[in-house]
C-alpha positions in Angstrom: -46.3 -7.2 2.4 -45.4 -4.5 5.4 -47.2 -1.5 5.6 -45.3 1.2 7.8 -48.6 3.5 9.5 -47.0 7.1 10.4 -48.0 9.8 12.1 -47.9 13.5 11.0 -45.0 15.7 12.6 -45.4 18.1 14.9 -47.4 21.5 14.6 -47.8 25.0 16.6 -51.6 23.5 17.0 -50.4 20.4 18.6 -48.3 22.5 21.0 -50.7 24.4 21.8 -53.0 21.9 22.7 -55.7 22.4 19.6 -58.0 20.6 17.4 -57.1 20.7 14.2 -59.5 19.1 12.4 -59.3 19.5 8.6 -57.4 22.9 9.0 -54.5 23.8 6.7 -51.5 23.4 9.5 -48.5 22.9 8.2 -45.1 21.7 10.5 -43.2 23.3 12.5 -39.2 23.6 13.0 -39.4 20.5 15.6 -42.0 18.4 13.6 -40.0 18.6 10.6 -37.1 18.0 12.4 -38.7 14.8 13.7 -40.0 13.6 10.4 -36.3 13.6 9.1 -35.3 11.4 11.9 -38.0 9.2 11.2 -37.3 8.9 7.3 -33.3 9.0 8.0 -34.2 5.3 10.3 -36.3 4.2 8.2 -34.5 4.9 5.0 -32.6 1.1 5.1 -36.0 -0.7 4.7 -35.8 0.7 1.5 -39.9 1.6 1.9 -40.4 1.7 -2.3 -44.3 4.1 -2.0 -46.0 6.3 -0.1 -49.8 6.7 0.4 -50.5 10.2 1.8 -53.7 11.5 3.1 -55.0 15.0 1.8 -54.3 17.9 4.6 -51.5 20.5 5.2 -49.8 18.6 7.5 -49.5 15.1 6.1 -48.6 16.2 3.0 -45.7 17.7 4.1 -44.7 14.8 6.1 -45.1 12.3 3.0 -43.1 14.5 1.2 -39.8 15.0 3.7 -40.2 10.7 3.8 -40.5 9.9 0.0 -38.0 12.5 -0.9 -35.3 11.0 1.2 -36.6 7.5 0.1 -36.6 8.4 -3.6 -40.0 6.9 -3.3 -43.7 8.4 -5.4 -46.3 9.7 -3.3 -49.7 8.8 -3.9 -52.7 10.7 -2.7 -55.5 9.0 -0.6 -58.2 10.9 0.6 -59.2 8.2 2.7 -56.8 8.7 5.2 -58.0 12.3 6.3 -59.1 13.5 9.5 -62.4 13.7 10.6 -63.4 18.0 9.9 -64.2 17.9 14.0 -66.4 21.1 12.8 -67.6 22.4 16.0 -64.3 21.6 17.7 -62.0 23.1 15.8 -59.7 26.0 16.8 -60.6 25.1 20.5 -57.9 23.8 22.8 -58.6 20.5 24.9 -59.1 22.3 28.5 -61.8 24.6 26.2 -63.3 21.4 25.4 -62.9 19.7 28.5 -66.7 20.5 29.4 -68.4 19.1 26.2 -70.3 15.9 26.8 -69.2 14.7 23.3 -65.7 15.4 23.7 -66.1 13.5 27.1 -67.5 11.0 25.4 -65.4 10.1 22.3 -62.5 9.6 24.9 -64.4 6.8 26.6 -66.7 5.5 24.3 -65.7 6.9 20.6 -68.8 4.9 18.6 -71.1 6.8 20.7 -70.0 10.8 20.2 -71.2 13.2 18.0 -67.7 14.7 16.6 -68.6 15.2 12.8 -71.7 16.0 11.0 -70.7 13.6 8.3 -69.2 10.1 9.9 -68.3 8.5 13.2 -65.2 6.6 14.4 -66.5 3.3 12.8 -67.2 5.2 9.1 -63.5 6.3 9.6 -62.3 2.9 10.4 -64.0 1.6 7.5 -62.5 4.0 5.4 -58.9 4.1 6.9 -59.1 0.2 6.5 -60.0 0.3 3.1 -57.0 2.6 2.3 -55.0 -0.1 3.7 -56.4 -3.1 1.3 -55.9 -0.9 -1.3 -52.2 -0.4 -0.6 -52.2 -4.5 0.0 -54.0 -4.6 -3.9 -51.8 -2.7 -5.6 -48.5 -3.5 -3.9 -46.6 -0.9 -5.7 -44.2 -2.2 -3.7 -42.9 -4.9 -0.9 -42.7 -2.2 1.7 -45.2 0.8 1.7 -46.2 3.7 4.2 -49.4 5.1 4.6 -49.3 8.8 6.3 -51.9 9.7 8.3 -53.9 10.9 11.7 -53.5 9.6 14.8 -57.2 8.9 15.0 -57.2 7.1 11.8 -53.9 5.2 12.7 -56.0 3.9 15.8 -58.6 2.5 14.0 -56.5 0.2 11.9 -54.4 -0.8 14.9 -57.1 -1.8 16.9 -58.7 -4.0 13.9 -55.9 -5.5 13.3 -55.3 -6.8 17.2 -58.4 -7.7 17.3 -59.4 -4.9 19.8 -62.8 -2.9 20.2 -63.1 0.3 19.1 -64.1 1.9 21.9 -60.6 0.8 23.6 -58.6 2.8 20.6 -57.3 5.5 23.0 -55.7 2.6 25.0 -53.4 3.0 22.1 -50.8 6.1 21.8 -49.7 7.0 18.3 -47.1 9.9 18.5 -46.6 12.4 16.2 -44.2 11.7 13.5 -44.2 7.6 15.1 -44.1 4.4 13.1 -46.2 1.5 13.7 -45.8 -1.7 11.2 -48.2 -4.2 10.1 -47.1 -7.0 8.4 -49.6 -9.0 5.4 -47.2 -11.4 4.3 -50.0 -13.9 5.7 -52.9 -12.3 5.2 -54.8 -14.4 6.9 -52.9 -13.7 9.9 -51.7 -10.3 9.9 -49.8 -9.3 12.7 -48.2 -6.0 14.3 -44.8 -5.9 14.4 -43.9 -2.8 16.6 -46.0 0.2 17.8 -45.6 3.6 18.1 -41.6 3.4 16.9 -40.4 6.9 18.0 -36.7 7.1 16.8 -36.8 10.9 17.0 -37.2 10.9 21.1 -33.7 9.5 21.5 -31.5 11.0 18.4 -33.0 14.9 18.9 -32.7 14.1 23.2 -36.7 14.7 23.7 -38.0 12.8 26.6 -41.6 11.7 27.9 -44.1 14.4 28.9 -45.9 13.3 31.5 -47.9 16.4 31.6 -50.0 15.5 28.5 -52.8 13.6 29.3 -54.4 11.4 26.5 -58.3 10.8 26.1 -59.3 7.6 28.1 -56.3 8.4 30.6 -52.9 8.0 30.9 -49.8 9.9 29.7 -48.4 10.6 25.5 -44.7 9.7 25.5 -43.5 13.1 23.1 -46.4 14.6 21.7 -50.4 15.6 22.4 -52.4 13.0 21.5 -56.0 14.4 21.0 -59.2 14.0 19.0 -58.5 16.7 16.4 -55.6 17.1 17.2 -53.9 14.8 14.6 
């Protein structure tokens, strides 16, 4: 079974460098733009459902992709964001003082960024949204839409990675990255962070946006909250 993990489009929060959280955001022009990309190169796998976490912004993303795919969409709550309360609404250079925002982009397990779970309860629940797509393989081929911060989680599980090194890992918005479970003892990923949109709408790098833990986001902010 493959299981395609994508990233939300763009929104005004991203561009402006905010935490999002659990906030209704919606797309904008260009993150809608890049979610049609996406489904229009993905449309020959012939993906057959689509699991779609809760918020604004995912929603709207799972929607533009199973509607070109002819494909259901099927709610999962368990591939929300973390709320970020205390965060929310403030931009990353607001933040950049906070000793738990420092924190969760060195050493995730140990910051206090929700009163309700941590990164591992959010792993645990991101990954069990994934066995349930592997149980009820609705279909050969499935996407799960998500958060980039939930998207890490699984990736780094599945390579075998600690959790602490997830922000080694860039996830784009509107990105791809596929797992494949046809051996599920030995699952493997097959590609990472797929951008088709960077080349067909002519975007490039930007080498001004740093990412927690260091390092540049090819095409998009990649931020706690921010997702």
């Amino acid at each position: 079974m493959l299981i395609y993990l994508i990233r939300h489009g763009r929104t005004d929060w991203n561009d402006r460098r905010m935490v999002m959280g659990r906030e209704p955001v919606g797309l904008n022009r260009r993150g809608r733009e890049m979610v049609e990309v996406l489904a229009g190169h993905l449309a020959p796998e012939r993906i057959g459902a689509v699991y779609s976490g809760t918020l604004a912004r995912v929603r709207e993303t799972a929607a533009i992709l199973a509607g070109a795919w002819g494909a259901p969409v099927i709610d999962e709550p368990r591939l929300d964001e973390s709320p970020f309360e205390r965060w929310v609404g403030m931009t990353y250079d607001e933040l950049a003082g906070d000793p738990d925002f420092v924190l969760y982009q060195t050493r995730p397990t140990g910051a206090r960024f929700s009163q309700g779970e941590g990164i591992a309860e959010i792993q645990r629940r991101a990954l069990a949204a994934v066995e349930r797509a592997a149980a009820e393989r609705l279909a050969g081929k499935v996407a799960l839409v998500s958060h980039s911060d939930v998207i890490k989680p699984v990736i780094t599980r599945y390579l075998g990675m600690e959790l602490d090194a997830m922000h080694r890992v860039a996830v784009a918005n509107a990105s791809v990255t596929l797992l494949d479970l046809d051996q599920p003892a030995r699952p493997r990923i097959r590609y990472l962070n797929l951008m088709p949109w960077k080349w067909r709408l002519g975007l490039t790098d930007r080498p001004d946006e740093p990412i927690p833990g260091g390092g540049t986001q090819p095409g998009s902010p990649d931020h706690p909250g921010g997702e």
